[in-house]
PDB file with SEQRES, HELIX, SHEET and CRYST1 records, atoms N, CA, C and O in Angstrom:
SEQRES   1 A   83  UNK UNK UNK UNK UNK UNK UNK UNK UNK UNK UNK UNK UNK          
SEQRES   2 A   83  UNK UNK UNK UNK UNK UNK UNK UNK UNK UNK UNK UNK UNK          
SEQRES   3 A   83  UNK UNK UNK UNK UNK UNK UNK UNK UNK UNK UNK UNK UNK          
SEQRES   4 A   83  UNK UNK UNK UNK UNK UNK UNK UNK UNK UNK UNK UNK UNK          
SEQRES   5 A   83  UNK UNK UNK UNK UNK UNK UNK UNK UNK UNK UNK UNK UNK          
SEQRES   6 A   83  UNK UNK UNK UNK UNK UNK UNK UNK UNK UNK UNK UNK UNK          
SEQRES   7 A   83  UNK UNK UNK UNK UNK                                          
HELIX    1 AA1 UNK A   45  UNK A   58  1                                  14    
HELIX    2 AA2 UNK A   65  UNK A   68  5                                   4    
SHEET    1 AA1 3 UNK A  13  UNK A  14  0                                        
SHEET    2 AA1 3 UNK A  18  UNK A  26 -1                                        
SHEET    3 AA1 3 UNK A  29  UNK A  34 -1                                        
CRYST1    1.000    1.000    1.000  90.00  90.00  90.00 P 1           1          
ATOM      1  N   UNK A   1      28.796 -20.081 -34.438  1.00  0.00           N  
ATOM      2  CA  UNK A   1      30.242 -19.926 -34.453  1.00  0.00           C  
ATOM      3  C   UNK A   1      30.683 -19.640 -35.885  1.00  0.00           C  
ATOM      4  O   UNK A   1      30.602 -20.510 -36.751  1.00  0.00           O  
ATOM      5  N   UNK A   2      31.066 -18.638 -36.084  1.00  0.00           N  
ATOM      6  CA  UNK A   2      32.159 -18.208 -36.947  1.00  0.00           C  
ATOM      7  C   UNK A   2      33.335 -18.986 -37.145  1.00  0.00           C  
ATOM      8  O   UNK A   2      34.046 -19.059 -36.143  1.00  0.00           O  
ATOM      9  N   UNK A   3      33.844 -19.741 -38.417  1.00  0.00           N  
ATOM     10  CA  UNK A   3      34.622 -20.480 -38.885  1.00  0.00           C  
ATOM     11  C   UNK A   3      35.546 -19.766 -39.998  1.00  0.00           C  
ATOM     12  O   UNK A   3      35.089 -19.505 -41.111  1.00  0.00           O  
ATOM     13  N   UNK A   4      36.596 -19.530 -39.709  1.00  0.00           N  
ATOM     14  CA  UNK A   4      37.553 -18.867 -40.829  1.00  0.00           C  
ATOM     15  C   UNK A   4      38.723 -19.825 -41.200  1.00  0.00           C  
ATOM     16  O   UNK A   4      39.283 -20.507 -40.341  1.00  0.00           O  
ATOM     17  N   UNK A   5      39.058 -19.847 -42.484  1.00  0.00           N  
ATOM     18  CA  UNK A   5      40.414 -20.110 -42.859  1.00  0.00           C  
ATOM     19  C   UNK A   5      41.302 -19.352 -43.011  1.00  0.00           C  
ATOM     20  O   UNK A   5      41.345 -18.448 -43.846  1.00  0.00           O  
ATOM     21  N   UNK A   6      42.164 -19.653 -42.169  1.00  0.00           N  
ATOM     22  CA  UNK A   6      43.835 -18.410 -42.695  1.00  0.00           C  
ATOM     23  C   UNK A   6      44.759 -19.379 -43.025  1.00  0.00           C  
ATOM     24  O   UNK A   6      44.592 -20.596 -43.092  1.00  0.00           O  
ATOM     25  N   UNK A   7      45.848 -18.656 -43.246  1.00  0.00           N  
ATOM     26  CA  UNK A   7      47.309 -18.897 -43.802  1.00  0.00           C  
ATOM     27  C   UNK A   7      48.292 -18.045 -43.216  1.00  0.00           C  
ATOM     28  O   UNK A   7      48.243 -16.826 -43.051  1.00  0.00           O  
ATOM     29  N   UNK A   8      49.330 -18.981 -42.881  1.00  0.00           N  
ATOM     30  CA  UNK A   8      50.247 -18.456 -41.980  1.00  0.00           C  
ATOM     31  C   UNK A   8      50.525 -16.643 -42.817  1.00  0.00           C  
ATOM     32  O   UNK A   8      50.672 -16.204 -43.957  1.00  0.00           O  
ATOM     33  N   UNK A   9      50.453 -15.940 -41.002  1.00  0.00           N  
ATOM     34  CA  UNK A   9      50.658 -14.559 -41.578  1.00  0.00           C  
ATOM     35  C   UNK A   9      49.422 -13.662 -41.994  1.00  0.00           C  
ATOM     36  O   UNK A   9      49.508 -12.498 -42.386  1.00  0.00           O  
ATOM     37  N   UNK A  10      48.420 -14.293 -41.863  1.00  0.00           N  
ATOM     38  CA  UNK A  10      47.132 -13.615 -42.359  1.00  0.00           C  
ATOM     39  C   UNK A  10      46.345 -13.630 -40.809  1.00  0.00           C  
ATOM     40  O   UNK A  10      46.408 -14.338 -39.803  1.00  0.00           O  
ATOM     41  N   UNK A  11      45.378 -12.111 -41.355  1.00  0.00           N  
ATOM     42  CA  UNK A  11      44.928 -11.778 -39.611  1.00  0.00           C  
ATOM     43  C   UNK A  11      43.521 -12.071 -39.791  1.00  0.00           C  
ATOM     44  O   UNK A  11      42.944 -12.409 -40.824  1.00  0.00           O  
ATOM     45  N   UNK A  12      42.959 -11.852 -38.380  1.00  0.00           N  
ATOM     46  CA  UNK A  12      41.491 -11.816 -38.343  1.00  0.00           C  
ATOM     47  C   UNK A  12      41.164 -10.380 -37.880  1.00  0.00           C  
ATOM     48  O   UNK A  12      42.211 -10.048 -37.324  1.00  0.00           O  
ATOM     49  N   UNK A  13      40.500  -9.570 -37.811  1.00  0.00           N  
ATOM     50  CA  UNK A  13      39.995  -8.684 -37.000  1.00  0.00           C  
ATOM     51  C   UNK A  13      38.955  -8.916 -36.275  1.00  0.00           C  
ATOM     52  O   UNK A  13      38.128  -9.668 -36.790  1.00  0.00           O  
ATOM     53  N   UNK A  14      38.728  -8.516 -35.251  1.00  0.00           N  
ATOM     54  CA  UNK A  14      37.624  -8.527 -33.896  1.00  0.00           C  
ATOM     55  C   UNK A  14      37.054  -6.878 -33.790  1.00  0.00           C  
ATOM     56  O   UNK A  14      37.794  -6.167 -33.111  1.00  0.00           O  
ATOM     57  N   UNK A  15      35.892  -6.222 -34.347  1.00  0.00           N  
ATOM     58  CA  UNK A  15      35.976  -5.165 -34.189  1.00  0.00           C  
ATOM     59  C   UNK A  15      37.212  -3.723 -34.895  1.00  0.00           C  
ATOM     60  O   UNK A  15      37.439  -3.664 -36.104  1.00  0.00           O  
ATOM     61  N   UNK A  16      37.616  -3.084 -34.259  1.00  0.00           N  
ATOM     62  CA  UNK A  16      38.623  -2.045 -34.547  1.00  0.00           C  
ATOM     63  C   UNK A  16      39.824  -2.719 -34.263  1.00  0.00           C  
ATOM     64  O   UNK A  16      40.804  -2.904 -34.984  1.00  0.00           O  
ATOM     65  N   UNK A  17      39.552  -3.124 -32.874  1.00  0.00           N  
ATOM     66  CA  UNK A  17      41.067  -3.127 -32.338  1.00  0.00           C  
ATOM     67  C   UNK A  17      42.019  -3.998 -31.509  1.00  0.00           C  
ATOM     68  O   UNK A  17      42.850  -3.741 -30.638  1.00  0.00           O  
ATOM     69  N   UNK A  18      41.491  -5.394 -32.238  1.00  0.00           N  
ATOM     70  CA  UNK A  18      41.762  -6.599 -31.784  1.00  0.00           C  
ATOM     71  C   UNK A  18      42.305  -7.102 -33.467  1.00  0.00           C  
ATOM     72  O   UNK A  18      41.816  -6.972 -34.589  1.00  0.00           O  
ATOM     73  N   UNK A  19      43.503  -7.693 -32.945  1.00  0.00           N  
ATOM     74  CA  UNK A  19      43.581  -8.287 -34.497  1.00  0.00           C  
ATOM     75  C   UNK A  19      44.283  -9.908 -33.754  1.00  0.00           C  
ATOM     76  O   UNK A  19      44.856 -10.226 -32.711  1.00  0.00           O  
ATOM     77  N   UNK A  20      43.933 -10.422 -34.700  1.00  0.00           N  
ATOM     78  CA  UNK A  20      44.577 -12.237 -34.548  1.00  0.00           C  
ATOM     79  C   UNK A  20      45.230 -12.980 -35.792  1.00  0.00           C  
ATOM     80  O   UNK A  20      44.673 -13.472 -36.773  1.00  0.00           O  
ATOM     81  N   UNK A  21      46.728 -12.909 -35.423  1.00  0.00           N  
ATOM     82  CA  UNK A  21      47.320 -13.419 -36.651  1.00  0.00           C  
ATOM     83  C   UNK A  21      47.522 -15.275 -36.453  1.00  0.00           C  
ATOM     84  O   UNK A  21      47.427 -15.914 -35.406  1.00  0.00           O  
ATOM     85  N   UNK A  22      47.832 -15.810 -37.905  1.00  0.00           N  
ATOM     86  CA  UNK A  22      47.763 -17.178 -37.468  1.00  0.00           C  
ATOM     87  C   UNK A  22      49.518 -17.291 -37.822  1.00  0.00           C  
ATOM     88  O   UNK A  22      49.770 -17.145 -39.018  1.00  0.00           O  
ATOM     89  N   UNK A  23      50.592 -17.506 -37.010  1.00  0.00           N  
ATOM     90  CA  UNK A  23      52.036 -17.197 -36.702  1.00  0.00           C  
ATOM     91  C   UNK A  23      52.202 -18.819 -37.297  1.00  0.00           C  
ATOM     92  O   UNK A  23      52.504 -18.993 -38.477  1.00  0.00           O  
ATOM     93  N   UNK A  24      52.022 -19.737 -36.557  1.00  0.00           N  
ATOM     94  CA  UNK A  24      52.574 -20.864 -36.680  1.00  0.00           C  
ATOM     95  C   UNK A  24      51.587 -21.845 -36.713  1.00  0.00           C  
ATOM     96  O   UNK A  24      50.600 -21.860 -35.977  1.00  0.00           O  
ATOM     97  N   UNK A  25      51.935 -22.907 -37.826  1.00  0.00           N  
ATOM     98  CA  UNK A  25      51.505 -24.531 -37.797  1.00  0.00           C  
ATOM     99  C   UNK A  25      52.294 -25.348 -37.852  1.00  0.00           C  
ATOM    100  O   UNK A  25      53.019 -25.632 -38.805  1.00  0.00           O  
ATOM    101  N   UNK A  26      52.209 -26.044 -36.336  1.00  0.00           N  
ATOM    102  CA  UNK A  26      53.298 -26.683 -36.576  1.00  0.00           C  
ATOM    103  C   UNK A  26      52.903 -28.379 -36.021  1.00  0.00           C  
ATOM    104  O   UNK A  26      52.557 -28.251 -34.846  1.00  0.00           O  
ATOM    105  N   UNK A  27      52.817 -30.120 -36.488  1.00  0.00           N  
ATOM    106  CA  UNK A  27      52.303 -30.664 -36.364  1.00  0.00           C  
ATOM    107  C   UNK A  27      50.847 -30.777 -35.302  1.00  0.00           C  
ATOM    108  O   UNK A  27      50.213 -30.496 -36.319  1.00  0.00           O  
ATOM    109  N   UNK A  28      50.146 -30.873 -34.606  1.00  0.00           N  
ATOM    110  CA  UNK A  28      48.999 -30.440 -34.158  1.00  0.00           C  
ATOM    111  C   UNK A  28      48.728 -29.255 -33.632  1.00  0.00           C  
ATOM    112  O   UNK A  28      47.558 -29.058 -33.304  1.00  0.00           O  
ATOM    113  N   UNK A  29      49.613 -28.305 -33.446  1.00  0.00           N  
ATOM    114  CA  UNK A  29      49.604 -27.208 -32.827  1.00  0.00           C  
ATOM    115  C   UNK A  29      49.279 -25.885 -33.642  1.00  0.00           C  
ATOM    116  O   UNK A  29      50.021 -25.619 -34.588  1.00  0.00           O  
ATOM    117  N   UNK A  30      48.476 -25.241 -33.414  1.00  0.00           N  
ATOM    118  CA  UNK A  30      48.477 -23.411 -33.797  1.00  0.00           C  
ATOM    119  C   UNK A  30      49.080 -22.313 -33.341  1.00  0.00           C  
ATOM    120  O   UNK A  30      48.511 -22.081 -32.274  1.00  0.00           O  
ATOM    121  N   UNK A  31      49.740 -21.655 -33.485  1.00  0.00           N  
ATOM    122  CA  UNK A  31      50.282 -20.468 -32.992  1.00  0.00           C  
ATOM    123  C   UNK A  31      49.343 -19.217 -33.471  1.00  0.00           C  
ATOM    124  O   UNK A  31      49.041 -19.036 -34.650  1.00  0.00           O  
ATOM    125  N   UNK A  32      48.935 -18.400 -32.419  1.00  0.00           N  
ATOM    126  CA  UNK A  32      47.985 -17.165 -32.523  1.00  0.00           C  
ATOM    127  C   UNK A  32      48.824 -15.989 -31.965  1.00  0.00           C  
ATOM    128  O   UNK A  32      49.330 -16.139 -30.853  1.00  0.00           O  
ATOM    129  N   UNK A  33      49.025 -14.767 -32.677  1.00  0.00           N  
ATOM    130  CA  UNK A  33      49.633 -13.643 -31.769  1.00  0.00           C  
ATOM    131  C   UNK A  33      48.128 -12.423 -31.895  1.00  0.00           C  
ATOM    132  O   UNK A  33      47.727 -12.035 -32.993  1.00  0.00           O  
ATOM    133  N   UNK A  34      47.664 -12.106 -30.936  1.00  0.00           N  
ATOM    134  CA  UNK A  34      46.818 -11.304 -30.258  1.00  0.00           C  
ATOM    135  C   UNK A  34      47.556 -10.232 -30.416  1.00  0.00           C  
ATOM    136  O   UNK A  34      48.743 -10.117 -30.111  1.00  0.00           O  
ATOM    137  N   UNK A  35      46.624  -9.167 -31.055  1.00  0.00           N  
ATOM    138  CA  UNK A  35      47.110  -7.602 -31.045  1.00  0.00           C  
ATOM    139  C   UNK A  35      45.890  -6.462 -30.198  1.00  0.00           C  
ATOM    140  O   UNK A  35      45.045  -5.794 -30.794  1.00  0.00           O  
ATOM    141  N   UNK A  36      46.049  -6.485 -29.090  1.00  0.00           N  
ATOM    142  CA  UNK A  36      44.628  -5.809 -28.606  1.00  0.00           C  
ATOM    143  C   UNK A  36      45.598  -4.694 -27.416  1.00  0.00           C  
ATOM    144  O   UNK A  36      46.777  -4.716 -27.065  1.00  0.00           O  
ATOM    145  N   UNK A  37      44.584  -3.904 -27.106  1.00  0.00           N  
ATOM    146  CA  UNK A  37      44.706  -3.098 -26.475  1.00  0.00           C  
ATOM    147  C   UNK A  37      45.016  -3.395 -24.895  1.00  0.00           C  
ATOM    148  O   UNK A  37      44.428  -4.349 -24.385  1.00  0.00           O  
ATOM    149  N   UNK A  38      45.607  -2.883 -24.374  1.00  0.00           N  
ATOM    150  CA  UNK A  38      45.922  -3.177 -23.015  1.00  0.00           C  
ATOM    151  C   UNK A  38      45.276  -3.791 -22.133  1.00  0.00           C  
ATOM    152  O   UNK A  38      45.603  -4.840 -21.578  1.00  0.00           O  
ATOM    153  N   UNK A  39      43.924  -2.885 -21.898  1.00  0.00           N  
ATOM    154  CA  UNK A  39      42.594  -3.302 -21.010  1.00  0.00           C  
ATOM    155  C   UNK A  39      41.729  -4.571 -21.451  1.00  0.00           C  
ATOM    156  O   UNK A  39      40.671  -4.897 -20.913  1.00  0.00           O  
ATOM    157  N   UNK A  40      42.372  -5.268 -22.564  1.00  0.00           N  
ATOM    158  CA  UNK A  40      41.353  -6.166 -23.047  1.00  0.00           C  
ATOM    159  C   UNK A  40      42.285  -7.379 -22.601  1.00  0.00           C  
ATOM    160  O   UNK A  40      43.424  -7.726 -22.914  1.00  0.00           O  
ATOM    161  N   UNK A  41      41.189  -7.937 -21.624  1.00  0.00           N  
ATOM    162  CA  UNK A  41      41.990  -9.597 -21.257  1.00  0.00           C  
ATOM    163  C   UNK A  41      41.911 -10.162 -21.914  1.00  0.00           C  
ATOM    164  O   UNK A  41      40.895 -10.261 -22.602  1.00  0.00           O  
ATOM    165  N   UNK A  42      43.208 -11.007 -22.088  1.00  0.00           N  
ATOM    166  CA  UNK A  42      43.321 -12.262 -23.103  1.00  0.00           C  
ATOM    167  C   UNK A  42      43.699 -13.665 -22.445  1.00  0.00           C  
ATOM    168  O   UNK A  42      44.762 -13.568 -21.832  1.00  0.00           O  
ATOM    169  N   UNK A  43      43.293 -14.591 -22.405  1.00  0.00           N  
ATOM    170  CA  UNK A  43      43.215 -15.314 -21.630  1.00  0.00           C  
ATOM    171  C   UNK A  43      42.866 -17.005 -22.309  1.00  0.00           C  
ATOM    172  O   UNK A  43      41.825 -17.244 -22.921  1.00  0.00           O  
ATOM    173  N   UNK A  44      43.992 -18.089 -22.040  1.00  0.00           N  
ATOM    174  CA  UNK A  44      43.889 -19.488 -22.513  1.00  0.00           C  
ATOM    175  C   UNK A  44      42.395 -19.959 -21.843  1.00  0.00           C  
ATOM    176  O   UNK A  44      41.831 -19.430 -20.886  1.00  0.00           O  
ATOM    177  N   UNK A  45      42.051 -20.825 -22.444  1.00  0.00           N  
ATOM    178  CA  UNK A  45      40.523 -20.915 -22.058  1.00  0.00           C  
ATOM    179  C   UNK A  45      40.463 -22.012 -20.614  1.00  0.00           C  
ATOM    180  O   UNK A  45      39.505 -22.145 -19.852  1.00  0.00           O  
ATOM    181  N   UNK A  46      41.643 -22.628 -20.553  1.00  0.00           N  
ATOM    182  CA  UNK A  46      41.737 -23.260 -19.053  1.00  0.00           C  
ATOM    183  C   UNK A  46      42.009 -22.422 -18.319  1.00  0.00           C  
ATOM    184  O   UNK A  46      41.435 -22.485 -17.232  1.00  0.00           O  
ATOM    185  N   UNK A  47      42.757 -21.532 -18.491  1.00  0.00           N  
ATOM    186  CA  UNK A  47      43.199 -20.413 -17.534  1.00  0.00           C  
ATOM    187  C   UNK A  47      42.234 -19.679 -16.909  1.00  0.00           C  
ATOM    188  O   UNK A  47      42.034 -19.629 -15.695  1.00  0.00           O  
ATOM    189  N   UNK A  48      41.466 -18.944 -18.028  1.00  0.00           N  
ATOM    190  CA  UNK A  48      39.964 -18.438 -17.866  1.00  0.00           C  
ATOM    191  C   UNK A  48      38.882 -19.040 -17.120  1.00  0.00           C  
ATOM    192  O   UNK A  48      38.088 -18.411 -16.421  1.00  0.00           O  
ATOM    193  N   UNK A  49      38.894 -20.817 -17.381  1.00  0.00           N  
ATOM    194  CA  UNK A  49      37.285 -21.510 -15.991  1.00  0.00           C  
ATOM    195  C   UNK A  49      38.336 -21.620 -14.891  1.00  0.00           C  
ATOM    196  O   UNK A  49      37.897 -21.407 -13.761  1.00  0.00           O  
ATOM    197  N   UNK A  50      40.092 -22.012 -15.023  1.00  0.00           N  
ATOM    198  CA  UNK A  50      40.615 -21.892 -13.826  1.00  0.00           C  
ATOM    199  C   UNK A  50      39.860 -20.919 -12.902  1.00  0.00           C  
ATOM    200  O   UNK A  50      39.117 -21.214 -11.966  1.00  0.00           O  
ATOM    201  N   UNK A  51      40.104 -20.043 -13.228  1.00  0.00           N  
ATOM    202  CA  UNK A  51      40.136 -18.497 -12.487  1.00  0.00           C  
ATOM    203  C   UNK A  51      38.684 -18.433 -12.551  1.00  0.00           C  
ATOM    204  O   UNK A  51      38.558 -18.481 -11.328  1.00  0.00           O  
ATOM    205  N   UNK A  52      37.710 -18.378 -12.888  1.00  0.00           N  
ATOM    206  CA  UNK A  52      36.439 -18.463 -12.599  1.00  0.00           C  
ATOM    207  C   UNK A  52      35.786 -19.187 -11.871  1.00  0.00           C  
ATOM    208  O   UNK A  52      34.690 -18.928 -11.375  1.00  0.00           O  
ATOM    209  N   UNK A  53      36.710 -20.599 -11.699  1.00  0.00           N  
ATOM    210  CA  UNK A  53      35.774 -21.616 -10.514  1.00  0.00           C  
ATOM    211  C   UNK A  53      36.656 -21.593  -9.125  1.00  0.00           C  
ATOM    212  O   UNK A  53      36.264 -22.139  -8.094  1.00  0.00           O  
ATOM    213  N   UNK A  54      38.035 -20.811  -9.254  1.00  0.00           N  
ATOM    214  CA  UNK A  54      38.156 -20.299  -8.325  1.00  0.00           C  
ATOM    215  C   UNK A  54      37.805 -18.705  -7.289  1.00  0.00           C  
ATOM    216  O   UNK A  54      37.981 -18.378  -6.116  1.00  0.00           O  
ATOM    217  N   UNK A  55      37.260 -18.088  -8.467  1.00  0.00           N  
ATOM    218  CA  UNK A  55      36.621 -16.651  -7.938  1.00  0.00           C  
ATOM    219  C   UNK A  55      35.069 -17.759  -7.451  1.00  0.00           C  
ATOM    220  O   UNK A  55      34.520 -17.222  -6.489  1.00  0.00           O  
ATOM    221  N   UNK A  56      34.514 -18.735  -7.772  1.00  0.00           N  
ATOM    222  CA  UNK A  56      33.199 -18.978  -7.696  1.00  0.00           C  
ATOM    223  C   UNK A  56      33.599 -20.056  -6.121  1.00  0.00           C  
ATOM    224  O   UNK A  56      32.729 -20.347  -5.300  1.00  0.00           O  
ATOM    225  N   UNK A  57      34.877 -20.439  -6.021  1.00  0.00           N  
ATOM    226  CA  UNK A  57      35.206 -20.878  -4.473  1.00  0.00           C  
ATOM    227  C   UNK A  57      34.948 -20.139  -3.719  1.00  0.00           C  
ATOM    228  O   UNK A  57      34.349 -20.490  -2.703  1.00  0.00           O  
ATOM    229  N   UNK A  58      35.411 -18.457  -4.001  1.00  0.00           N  
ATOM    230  CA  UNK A  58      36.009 -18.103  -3.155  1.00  0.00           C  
ATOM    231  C   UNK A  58      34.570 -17.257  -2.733  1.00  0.00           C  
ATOM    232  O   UNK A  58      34.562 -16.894  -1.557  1.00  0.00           O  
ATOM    233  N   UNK A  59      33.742 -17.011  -3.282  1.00  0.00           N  
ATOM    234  CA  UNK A  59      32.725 -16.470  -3.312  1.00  0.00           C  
ATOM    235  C   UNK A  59      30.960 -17.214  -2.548  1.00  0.00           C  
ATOM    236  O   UNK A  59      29.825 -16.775  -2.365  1.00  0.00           O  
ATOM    237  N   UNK A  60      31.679 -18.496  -2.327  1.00  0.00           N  
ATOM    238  CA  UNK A  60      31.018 -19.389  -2.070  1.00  0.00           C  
ATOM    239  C   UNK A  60      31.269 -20.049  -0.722  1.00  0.00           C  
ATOM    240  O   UNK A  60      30.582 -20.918  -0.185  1.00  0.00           O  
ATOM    241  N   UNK A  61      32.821 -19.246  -0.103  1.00  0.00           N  
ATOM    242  CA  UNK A  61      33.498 -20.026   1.006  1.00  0.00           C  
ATOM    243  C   UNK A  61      32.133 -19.617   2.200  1.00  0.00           C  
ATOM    244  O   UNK A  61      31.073 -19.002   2.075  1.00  0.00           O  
ATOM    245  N   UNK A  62      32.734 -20.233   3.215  1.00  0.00           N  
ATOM    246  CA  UNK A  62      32.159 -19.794   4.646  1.00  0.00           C  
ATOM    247  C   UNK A  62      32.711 -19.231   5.853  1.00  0.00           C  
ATOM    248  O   UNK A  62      33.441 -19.659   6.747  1.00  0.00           O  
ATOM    249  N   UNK A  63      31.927 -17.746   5.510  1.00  0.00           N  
ATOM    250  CA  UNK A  63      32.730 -16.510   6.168  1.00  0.00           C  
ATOM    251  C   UNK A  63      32.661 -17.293   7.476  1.00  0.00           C  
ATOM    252  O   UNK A  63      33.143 -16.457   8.241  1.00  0.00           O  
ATOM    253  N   UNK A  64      32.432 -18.138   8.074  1.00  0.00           N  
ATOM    254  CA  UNK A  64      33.320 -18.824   9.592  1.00  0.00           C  
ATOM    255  C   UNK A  64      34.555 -18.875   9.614  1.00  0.00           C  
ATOM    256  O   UNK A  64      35.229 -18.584  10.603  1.00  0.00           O  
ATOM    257  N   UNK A  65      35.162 -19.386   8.137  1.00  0.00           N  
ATOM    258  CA  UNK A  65      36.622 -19.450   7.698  1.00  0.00           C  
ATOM    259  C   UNK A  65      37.547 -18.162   8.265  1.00  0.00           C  
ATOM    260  O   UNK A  65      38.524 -18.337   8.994  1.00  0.00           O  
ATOM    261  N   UNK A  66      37.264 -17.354   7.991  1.00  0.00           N  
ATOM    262  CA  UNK A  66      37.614 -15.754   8.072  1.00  0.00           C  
ATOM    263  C   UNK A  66      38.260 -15.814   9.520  1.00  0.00           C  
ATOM    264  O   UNK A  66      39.431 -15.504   9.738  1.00  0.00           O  
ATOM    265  N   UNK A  67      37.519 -16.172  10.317  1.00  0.00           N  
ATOM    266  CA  UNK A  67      38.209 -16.006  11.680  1.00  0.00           C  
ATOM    267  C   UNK A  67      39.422 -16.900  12.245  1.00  0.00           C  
ATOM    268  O   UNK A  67      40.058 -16.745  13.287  1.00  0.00           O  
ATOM    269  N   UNK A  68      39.537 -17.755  11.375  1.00  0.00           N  
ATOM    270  CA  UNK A  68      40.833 -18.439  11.732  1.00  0.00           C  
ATOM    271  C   UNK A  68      41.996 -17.860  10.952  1.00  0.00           C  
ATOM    272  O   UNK A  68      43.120 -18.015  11.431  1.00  0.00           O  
ATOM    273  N   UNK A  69      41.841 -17.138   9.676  1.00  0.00           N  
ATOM    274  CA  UNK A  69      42.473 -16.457   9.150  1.00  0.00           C  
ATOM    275  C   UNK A  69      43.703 -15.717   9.797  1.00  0.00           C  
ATOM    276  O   UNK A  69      43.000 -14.932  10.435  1.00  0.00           O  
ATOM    277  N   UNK A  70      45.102 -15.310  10.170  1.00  0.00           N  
ATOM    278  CA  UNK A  70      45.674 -14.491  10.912  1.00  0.00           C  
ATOM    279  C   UNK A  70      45.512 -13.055  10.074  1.00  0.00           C  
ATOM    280  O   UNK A  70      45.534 -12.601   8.930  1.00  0.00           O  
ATOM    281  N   UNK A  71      45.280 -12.554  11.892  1.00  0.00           N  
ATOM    282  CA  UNK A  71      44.757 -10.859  11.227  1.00  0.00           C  
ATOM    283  C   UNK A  71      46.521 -10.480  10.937  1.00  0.00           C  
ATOM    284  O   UNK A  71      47.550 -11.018  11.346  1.00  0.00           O  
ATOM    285  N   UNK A  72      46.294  -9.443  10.147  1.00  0.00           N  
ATOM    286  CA  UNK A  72      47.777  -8.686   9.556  1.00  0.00           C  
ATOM    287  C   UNK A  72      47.242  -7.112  10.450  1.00  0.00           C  
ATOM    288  O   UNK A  72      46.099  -6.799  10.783  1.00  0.00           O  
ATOM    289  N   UNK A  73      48.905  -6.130  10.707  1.00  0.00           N  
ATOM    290  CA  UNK A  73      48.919  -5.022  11.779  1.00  0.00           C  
ATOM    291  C   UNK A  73      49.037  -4.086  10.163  1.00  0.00           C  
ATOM    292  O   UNK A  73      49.773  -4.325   9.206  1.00  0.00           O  
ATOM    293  N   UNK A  74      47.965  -2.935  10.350  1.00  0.00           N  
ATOM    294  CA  UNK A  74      47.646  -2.500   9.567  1.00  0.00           C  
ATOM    295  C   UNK A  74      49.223  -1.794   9.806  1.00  0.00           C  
ATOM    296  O   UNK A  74      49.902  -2.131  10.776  1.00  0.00           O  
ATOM    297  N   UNK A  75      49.974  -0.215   8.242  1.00  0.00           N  
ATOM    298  CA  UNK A  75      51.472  -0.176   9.014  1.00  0.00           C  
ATOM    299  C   UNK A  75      50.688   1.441   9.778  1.00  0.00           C  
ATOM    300  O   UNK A  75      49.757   2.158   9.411  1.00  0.00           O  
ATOM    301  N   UNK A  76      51.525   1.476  10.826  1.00  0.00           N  
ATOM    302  CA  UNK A  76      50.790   3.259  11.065  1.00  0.00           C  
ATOM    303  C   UNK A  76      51.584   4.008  10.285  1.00  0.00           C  
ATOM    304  O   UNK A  76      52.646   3.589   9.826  1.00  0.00           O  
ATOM    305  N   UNK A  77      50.987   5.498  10.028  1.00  0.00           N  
ATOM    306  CA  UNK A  77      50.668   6.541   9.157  1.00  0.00           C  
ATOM    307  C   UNK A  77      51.277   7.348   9.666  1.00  0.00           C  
ATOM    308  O   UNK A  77      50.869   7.778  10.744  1.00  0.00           O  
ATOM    309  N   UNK A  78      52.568   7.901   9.052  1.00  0.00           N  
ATOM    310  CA  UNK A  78      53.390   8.659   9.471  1.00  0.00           C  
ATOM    311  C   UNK A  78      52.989  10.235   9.695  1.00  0.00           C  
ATOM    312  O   UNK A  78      52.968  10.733   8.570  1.00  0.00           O  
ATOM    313  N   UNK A  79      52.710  11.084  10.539  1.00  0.00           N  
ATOM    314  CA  UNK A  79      52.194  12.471  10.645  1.00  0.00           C  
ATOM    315  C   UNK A  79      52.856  13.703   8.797  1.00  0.00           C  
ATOM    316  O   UNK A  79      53.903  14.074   8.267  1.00  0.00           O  
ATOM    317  N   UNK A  80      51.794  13.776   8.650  1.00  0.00           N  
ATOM    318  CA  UNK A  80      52.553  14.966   7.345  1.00  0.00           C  
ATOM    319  C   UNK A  80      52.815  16.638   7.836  1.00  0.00           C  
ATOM    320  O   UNK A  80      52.079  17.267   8.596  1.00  0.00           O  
ATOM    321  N   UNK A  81      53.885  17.071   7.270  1.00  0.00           N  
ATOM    322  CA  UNK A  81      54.068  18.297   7.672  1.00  0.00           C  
ATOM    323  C   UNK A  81      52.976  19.549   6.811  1.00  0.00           C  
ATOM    324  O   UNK A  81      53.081  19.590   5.585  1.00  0.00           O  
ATOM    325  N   UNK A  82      52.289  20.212   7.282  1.00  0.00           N  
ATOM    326  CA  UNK A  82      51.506  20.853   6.648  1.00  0.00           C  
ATOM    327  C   UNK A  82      52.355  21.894   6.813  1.00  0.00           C  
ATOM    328  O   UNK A  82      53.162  21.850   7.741  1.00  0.00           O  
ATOM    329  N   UNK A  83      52.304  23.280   5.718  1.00  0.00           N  
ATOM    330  CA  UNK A  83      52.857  24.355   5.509  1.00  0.00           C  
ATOM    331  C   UNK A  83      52.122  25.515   6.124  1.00  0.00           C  
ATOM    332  O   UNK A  83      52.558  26.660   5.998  1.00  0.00           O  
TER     333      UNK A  83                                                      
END                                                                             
């Protein structure tokens, strides 16, 4: 692990195109503002095993489940006018 010191207002870079500024200290707390590109998830790190031990539920369920499920009416497909 990589260990840095900043000061409020000073960045880190990640590569090109990720940058991490340190915004706020404020009694135990850090403030981080993330500068990244759209496609790059950013994500609180509870948020992140949240969502991972629930993709690992859901991945793990038992397709028996499925059939009690209520089916949904697909909508029908309106005819298109061809020229």
């Amino acid at each position: 692990m990589l260990i840095l010191t900043r000061k409020i207002d000073e960045a880190i870079r990640v590569g090109e195109d990720i940058r991490i500024v340190l915004v706020q200290i404020k009694g135990g707390q850090v403030r981080l503002g993330i500068e990244c590109p759209p496609h790059v998830r950013v994500l609180r790190e509870e948020l992140y095993e949240a969502v991972r031990q629930e993709n690992l539920n859901a991945v793990s369920s038992d397709p028996k489940h499925l059939a009690s499920l209520p089916r949904q009416k697909r909508p029908e497909s309106k005819p298109t006018k061809q020229s």
